[in-house]
C-alpha positions in Angstrom: 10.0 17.0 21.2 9.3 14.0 22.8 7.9 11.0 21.8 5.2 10.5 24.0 3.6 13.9 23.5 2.5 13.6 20.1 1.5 10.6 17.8 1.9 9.8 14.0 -1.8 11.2 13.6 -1.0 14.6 15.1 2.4 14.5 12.7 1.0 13.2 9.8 -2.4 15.7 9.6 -1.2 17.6 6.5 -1.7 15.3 4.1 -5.4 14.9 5.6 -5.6 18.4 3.7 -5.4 17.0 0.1 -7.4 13.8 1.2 -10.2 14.5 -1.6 -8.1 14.9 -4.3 -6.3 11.6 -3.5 -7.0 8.6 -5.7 -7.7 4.5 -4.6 -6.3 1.6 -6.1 -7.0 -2.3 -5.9 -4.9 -5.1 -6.6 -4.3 -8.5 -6.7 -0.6 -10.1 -7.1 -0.7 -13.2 -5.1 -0.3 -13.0 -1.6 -0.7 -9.4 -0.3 2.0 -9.1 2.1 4.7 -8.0 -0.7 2.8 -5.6 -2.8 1.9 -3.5 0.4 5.5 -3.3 0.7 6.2 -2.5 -2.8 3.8 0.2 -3.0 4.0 1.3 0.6 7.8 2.2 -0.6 6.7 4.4 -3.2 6.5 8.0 -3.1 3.2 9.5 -3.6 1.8 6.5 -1.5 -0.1 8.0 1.3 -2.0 5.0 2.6 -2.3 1.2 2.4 -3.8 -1.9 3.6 -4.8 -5.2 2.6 -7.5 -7.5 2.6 -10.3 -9.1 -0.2 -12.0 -7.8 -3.1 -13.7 -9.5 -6.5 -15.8 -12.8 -4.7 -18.9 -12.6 -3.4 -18.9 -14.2 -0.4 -20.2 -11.9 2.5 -17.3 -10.8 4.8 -14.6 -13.1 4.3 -11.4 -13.9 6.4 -8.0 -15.0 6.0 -9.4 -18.8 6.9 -12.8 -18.5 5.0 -12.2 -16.5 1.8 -14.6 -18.0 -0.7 -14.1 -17.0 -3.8 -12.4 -13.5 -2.6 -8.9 -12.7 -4.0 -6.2 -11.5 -1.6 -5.9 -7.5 -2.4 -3.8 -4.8 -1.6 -5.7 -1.2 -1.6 -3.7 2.0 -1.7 -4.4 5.5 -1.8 -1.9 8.0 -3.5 -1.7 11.6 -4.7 -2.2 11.8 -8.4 0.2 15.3 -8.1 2.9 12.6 -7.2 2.2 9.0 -8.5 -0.3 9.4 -11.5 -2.4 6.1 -12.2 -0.4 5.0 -14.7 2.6 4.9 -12.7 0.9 2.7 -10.9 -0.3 0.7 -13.0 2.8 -0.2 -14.6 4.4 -0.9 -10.9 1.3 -3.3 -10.8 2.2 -5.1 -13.7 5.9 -4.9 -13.9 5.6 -6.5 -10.3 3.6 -10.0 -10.9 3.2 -12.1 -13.2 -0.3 -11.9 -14.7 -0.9 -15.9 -16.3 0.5 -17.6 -13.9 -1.4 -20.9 -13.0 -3.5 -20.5 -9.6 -3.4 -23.3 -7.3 -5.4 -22.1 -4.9 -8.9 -20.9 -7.1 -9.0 -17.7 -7.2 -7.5 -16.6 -4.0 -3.8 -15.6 -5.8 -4.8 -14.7 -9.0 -4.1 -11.0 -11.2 -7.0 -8.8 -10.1 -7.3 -4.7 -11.1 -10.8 -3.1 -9.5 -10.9 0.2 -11.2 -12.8 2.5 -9.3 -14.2 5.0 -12.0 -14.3 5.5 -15.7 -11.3 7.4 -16.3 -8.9 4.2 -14.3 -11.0 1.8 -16.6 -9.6 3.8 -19.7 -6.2 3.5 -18.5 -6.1 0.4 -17.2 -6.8 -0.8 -21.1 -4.1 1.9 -22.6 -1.6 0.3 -19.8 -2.6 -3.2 -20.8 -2.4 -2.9 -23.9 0.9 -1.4 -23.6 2.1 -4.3 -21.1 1.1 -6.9 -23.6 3.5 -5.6 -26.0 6.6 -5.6 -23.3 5.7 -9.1 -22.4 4.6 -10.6 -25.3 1.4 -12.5 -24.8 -2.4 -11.5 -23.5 -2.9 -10.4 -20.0 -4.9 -12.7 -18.1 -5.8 -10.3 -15.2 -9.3 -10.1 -14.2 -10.4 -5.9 -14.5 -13.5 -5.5 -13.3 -15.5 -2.1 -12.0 -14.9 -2.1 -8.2 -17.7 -3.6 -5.9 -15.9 -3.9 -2.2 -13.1 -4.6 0.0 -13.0 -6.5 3.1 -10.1 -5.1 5.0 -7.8 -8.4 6.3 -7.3 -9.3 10.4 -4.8 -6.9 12.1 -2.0 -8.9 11.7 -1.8 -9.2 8.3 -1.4 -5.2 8.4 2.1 -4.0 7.3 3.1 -7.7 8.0 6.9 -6.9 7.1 7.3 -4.5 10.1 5.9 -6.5 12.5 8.4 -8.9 11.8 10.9 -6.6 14.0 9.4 -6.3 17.2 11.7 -4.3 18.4 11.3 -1.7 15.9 7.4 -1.8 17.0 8.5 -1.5 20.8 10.3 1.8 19.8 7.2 3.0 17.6 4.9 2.3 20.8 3.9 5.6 21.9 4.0 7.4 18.3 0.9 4.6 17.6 -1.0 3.5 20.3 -3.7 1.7 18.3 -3.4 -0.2 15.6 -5.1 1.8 13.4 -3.0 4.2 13.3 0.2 2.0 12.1 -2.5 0.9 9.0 -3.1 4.5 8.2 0.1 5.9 8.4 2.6 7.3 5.3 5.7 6.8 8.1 4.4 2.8 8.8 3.6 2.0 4.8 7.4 3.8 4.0 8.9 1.4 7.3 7.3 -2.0 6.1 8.3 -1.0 2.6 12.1 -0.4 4.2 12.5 -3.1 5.5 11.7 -5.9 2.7 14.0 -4.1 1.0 12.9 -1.2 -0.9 14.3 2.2 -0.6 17.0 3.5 2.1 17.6 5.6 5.0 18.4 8.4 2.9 15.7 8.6 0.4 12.9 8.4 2.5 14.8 11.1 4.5 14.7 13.8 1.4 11.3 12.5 1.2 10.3 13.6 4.2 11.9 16.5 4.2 9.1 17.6 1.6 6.1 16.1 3.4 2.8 18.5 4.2 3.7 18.7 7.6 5.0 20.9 10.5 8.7 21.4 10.0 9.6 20.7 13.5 7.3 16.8 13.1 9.7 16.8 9.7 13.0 17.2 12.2 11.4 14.6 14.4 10.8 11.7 11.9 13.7 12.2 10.4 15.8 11.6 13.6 13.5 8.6 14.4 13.9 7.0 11.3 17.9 7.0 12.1 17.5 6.4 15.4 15.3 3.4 14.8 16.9 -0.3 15.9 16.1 -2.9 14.2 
């Protein structure tokens, strides 16, 4: 199969099929170029992005955020990564009192996005506060909007290796794509650090997809240069 005859929204269709069931979560954890790694690297992650939630300023940007907090917004399969999981990957991954030097644009921020999140997000809380030993300071509130961020702050890890991105070229075309894709959050994730070649390739290896586009990402992702 070549890599010009097909791109990652062709490939990655199959998990389109579950796409109601799926489940959205937002987060703030100081600047959102690590957590869309961290989470992007997790299995049961399907999508991610980031941008601004929690202000009310109307359609902020990087340079004019108001009083907007820098977010990361995922969307997983509860079959895989229930919300708990993720909530205690949140909180095990930040420090929620820290001091915020920049108003509110780095500070601990949950938007739960129905009932049942708000109910666990308290169990998980409470449970936090016991490991760390003091009150959480993160601000939970009912969810009311996300800006999505400018295109470059869009799996800002990867596009770090421009080469990497030369390779992935014809797989995504537009940039939309490399925000929506599994393969792209898993790759951004890889490359800060989290996870390895071989993990992501058993991964894989179970994805809702066509087994001949699970031979072909598999071989990409060794064949990638970095």
């Amino acid at each position: 199969m070549e890599q010009e005859q097909i791109t990652i929204q062709e490939i990655e269709r199959g998990f389109e099929k579950k796409a109601e069931e799926y489940e959205t979560a937002t987060f703030g954890m100081g600047c959102f170029w690590g957590p869309e790694a961290r989470f992007g690297a997790l299995r049961g992650v399907i999508r991610t992005r980031v941008g601004f939630a929690g202000g009310t300023l109307t359609s902020p940007t990087y340079r004019n955020m108001g009083d907007h907090t820098e977010t990361v917004e995922i969307d997983f399969d509860p079959a895989i990564l229930n919300f708990e999981d993720v909530l205690l990957h949140f909180w095990r991954n930040h420090y929620p009192n820290r001091d915020n030097y920049k108003g509110r644009q780095y500070i601990s921020l949950l938007r739960y996005h129905n009932g049942k999140q708000e109910q666990v997000a308290n169990k998980v809380k409470a449970q936090m506060e016991k490991e760390l030993g003091e009150a959480i300071e993160t601000d939970i509130a009912p969810f009311t909007g996300f800006t999505l961020a400018e295109e470059r702050h869009q799996k800002y890890y990867l596009k770090r290796y421009p080469k990497a991105l030369d390779q992935l070229e014809n797989l995504y075309p537009t940039p939309d794509l490399l925000l929506n894709s599994t393969f792209a959050a898993r790759m951004n994730g890889f490359v800060k650090g989290y996870g390895t070649r071989e993990e992501l390739k058993h991964e894989i290896a179970g994805w809702p997809i066509e087994e001949e586009h699970r031979q072909f990402m598999i071989a990409l992702l060794f064949q990638l240069k970095w």
